[in-house]
C-alpha positions in Angstrom: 169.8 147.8 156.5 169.8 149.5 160.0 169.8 147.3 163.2 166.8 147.4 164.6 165.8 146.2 168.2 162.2 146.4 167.5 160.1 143.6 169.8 156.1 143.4 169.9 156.5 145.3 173.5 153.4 148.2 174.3 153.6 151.2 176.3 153.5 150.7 179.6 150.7 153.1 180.7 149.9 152.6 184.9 146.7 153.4 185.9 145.3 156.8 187.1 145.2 157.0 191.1 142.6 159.3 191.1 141.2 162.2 189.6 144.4 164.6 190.8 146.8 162.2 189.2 145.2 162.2 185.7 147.7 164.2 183.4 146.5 168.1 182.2 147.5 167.4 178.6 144.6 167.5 175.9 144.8 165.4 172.7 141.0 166.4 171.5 140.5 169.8 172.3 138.3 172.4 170.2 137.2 172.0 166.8 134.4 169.7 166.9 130.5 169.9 166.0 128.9 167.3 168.8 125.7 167.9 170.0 125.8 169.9 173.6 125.5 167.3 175.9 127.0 164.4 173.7 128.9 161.7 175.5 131.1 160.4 172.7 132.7 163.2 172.3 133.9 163.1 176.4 134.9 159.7 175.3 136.8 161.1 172.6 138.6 163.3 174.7 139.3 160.7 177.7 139.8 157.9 175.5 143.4 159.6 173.9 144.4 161.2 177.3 144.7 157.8 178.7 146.6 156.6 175.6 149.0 159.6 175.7 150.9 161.8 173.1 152.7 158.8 170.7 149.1 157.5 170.0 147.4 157.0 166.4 143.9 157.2 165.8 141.2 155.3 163.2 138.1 156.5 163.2 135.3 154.8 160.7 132.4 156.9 159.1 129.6 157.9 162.4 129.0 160.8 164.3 132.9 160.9 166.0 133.8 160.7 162.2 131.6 163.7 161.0 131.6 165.9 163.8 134.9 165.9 163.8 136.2 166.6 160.5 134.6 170.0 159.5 136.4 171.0 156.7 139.9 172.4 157.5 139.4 172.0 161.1 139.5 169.0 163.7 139.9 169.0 167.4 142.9 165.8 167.4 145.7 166.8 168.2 147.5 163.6 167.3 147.7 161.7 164.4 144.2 160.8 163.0 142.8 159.1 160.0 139.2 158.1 158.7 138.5 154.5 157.9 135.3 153.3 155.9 131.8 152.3 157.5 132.6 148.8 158.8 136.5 148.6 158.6 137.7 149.7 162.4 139.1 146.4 162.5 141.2 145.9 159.3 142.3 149.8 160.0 143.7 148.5 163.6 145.1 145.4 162.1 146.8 147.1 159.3 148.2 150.2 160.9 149.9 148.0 163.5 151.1 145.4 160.8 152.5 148.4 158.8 154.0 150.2 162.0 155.8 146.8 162.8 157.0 146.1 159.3 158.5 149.5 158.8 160.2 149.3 162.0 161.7 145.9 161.5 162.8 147.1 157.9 164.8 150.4 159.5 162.7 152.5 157.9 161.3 154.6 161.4 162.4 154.7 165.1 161.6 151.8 167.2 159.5 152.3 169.7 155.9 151.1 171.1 153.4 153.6 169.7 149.2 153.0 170.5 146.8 152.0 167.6 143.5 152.9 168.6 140.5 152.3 166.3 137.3 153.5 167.4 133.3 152.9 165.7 130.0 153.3 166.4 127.5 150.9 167.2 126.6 150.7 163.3 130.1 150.1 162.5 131.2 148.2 165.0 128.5 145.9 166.1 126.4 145.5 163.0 128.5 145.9 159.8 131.8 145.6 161.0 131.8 142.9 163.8 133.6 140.6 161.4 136.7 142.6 160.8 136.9 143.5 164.5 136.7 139.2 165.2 139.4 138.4 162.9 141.9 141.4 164.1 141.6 139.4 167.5 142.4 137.0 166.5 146.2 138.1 165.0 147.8 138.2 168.7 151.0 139.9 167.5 150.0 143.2 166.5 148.9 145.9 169.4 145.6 147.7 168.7 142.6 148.7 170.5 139.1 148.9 168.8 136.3 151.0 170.9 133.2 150.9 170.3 131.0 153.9 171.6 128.2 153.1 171.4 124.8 155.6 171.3 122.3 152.5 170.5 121.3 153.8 167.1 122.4 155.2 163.7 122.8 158.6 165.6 125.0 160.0 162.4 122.1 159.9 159.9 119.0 160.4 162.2 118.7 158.3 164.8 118.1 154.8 162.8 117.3 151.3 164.5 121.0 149.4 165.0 121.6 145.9 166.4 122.7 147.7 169.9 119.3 149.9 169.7 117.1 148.2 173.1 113.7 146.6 172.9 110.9 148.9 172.2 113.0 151.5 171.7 111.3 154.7 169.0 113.5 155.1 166.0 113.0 156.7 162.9 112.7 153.1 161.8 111.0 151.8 164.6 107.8 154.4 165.8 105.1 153.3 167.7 102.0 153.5 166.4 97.9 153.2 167.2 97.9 149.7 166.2 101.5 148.5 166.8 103.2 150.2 170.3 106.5 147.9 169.8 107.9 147.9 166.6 111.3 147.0 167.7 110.9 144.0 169.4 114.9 142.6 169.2 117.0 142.4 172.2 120.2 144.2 172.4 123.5 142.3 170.7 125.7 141.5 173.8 128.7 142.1 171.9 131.7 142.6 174.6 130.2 139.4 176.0 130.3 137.6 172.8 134.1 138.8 172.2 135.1 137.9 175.1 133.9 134.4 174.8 134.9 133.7 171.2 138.6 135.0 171.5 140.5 133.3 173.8 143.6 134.9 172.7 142.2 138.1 172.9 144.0 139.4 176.4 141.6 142.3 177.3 137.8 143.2 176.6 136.5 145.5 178.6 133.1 147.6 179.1 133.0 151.4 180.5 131.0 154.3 181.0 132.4 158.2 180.5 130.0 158.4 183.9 133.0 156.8 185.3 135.9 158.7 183.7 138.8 157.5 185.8 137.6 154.3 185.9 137.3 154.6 181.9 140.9 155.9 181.0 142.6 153.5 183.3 140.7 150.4 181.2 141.7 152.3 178.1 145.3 152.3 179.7 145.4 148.8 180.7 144.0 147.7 176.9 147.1 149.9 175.3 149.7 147.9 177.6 148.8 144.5 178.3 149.4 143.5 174.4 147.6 141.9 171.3 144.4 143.2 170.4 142.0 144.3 172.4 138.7 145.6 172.7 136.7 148.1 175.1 132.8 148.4 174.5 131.6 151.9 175.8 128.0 152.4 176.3 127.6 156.3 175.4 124.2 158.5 176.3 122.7 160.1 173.4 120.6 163.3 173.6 119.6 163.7 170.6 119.0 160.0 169.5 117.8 159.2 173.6 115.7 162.4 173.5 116.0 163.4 176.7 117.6 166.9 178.5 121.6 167.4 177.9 122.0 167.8 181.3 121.2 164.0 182.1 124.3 162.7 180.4 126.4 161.7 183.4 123.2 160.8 185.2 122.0 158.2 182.3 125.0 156.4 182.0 124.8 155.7 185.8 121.6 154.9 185.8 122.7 152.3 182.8 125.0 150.8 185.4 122.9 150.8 188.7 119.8 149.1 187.2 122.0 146.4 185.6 121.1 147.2 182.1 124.9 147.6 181.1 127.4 146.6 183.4 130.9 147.3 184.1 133.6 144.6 183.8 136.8 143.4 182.1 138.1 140.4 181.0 141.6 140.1 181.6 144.1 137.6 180.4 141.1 135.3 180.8 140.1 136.6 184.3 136.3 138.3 184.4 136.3 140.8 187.1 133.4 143.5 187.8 134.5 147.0 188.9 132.6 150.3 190.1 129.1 149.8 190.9 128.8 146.6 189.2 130.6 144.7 191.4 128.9 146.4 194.5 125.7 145.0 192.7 127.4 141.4 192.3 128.0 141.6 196.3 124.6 142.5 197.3 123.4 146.4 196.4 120.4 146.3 194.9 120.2 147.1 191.7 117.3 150.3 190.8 114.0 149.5 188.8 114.8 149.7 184.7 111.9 152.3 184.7 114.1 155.2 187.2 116.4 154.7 183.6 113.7 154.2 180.5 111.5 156.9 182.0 113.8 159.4 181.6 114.2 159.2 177.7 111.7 160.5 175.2 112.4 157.1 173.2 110.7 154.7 175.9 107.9 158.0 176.8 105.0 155.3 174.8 105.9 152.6 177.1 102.9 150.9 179.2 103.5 149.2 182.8 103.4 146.1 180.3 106.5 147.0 178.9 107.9 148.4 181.7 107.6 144.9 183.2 108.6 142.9 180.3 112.1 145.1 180.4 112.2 144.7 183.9 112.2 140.8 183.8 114.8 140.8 180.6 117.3 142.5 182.8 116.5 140.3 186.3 116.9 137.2 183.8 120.5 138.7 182.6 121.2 138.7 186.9 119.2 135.8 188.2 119.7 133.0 185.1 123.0 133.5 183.3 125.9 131.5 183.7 128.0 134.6 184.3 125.4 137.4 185.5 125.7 139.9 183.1 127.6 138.9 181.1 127.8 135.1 179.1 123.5 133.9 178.9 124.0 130.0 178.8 122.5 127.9 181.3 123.7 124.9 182.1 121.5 121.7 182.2 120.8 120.6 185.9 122.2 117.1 185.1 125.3 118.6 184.3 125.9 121.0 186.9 125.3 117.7 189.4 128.0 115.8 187.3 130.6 118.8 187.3 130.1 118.6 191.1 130.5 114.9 191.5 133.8 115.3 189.0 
């Protein structure tokens, strides 16, 4: 058998400094079917220039999936496979686990080569949230899962998902005459829930393609600092948001500065906000939830009633949570005065 020197080690991928400094090369180009105006597909396209030529990609069934596989065309340029509804997580695991294992046997080159799975909100936060938890929790194989996330079943006409937000109109949730709110759920707070239930887990991170460089260089740090890791992207939808193509880039800002989604990574156990998150965190005020919902066909049925019950979710997330934004516990006010006497 060949000698092999093959270690766990990642590419080592430093971060952008700047918009000038991001390389020209294109690893999703032309070829797809995405709606005009559709954010996933930018995230497509930053997501594997960040990771670089030697990069693999999974992608499970959704709208990155269909749009992008028109028969005898495709817009990746590198290697790229489909993985069933639900199984981004076993695909990372087991590409990496079968990269390493022919590697150690002699059987191909040694060298650190990306695994990134990607998967909707459907298949990444509702049916496949269990195979993404137990791929991070197998520290020695090097994957990324993203999920981009368009808050509904955007593939097969816009159905409710567990990332879909409160009161939003569905095809499974319209308002009526005698019911306004049929969805009446709040939104999973999944990065969050990762990132506290995987303490081996080096990186979670959240991003917006509003923020591109800011975006690949989280994409970049996930890919190098090892283990599995796992980057929730929150992706405007103008077909499933209903609102003008145009207002892409403007929604997913507007996600960030009224503190609906924000913008941080957990690294090597270390929370830090970034971008216009963390200038809310040190004092900006954050915008009124209605500049945001009142833009989108999806919330046009919404009274000042439920403009205000939104309003005072988001505050709560802000004002009461034990890390704003990000992990909703509250501690008792007994024990916060025994922690300080400790």
């Amino acid at each position: 058998m060949p000698e092999t020197t093959f270690t766990n080690a990642t590419q080592v991928l430093e971060a952008f400094k700047g918009i000038k400094k991001v390389t020209i090369e294109e690893y999703f180009t032309s070829g797809h079917r995405t709606c005009q105006g559709c954010e996933s597909a930018l995230v497509m396209k930053l997501m594997v220039k960040a990771a670089g030529p030697r990069t693999i990609v999974l992608g499970s069934t959704g709208c990155m999936y269909v749009a992008n596989t028109t028969y005898y065309t495709t817009p990746w340029v590198v290697p790229w496979m489909h993985t069933q509804l639900g199984s981004s997580g076993a695909a990372a695991l087991g590409t990496a686990a079968g990269l390493k294992a022919l590697m150690h046997k002699g059987k191909m080159k040694s060298e650190p080569i990306n695994v990134i799975a990607f998967c909707g909100d459907g298949g990444g936060a509702d049916m496949g949230l269990n195979g993404i938890s137990a791929t991070l929790t197998h520290k020695e194989y090097n994957c990324l899962i993203l999920l981009y996330d368009n808050e509904s079943y955007a593939n097969t006409d816009i159905q409710l998902s567990g990332m879909t937000p409160y009161g939003a109109h569905t095809t499974f949730s319209p308002p009526g005459s005698v019911k306004r709110i049929i969805h009446t759920r709040w939104k999973k707070n999944v990065a969050g829930m990762l990132a506290a239930g995987h303490t081996e887990c080096r990186y979670v991170a959240t991003v917006c393609a509003s923020f591109a460089v800011e975006m690949m260089n989280k994409v970049r740090r996930a890919l190098t600092i090892g283990g599995p890791t796992f980057i929730h992207s929150l992706d405007p939808c103008p077909k499933g948001w209903d609102y003008d193509p145009m207002l892409s880039h403007e929604l997913g800002e507007l996600a960030i500065e009224t503190g609906i989604f924000p913008l941080y990574e957990v690294d090597d156990g270390v929370l830090r906000y970034y971008g216009k998150t963390k200038a809310i965190i040190e004092g900006r005020k954050r915008k009124p939830v209605r500049e945001y919902l009142l833009k989108q066909g999806r919330f046009a049925h919404f009274t000042e009633e439920d403009l205000a019950y939104f309003q005072a979710k988001v505050d709560e997330m802000w004002d009461k949570w034990e890390i704003p934004g990000v992990v909703p516990f509250k501690r008792l006010e007994a024990t916060k005065a025994a922690l300080v006497a400790k």
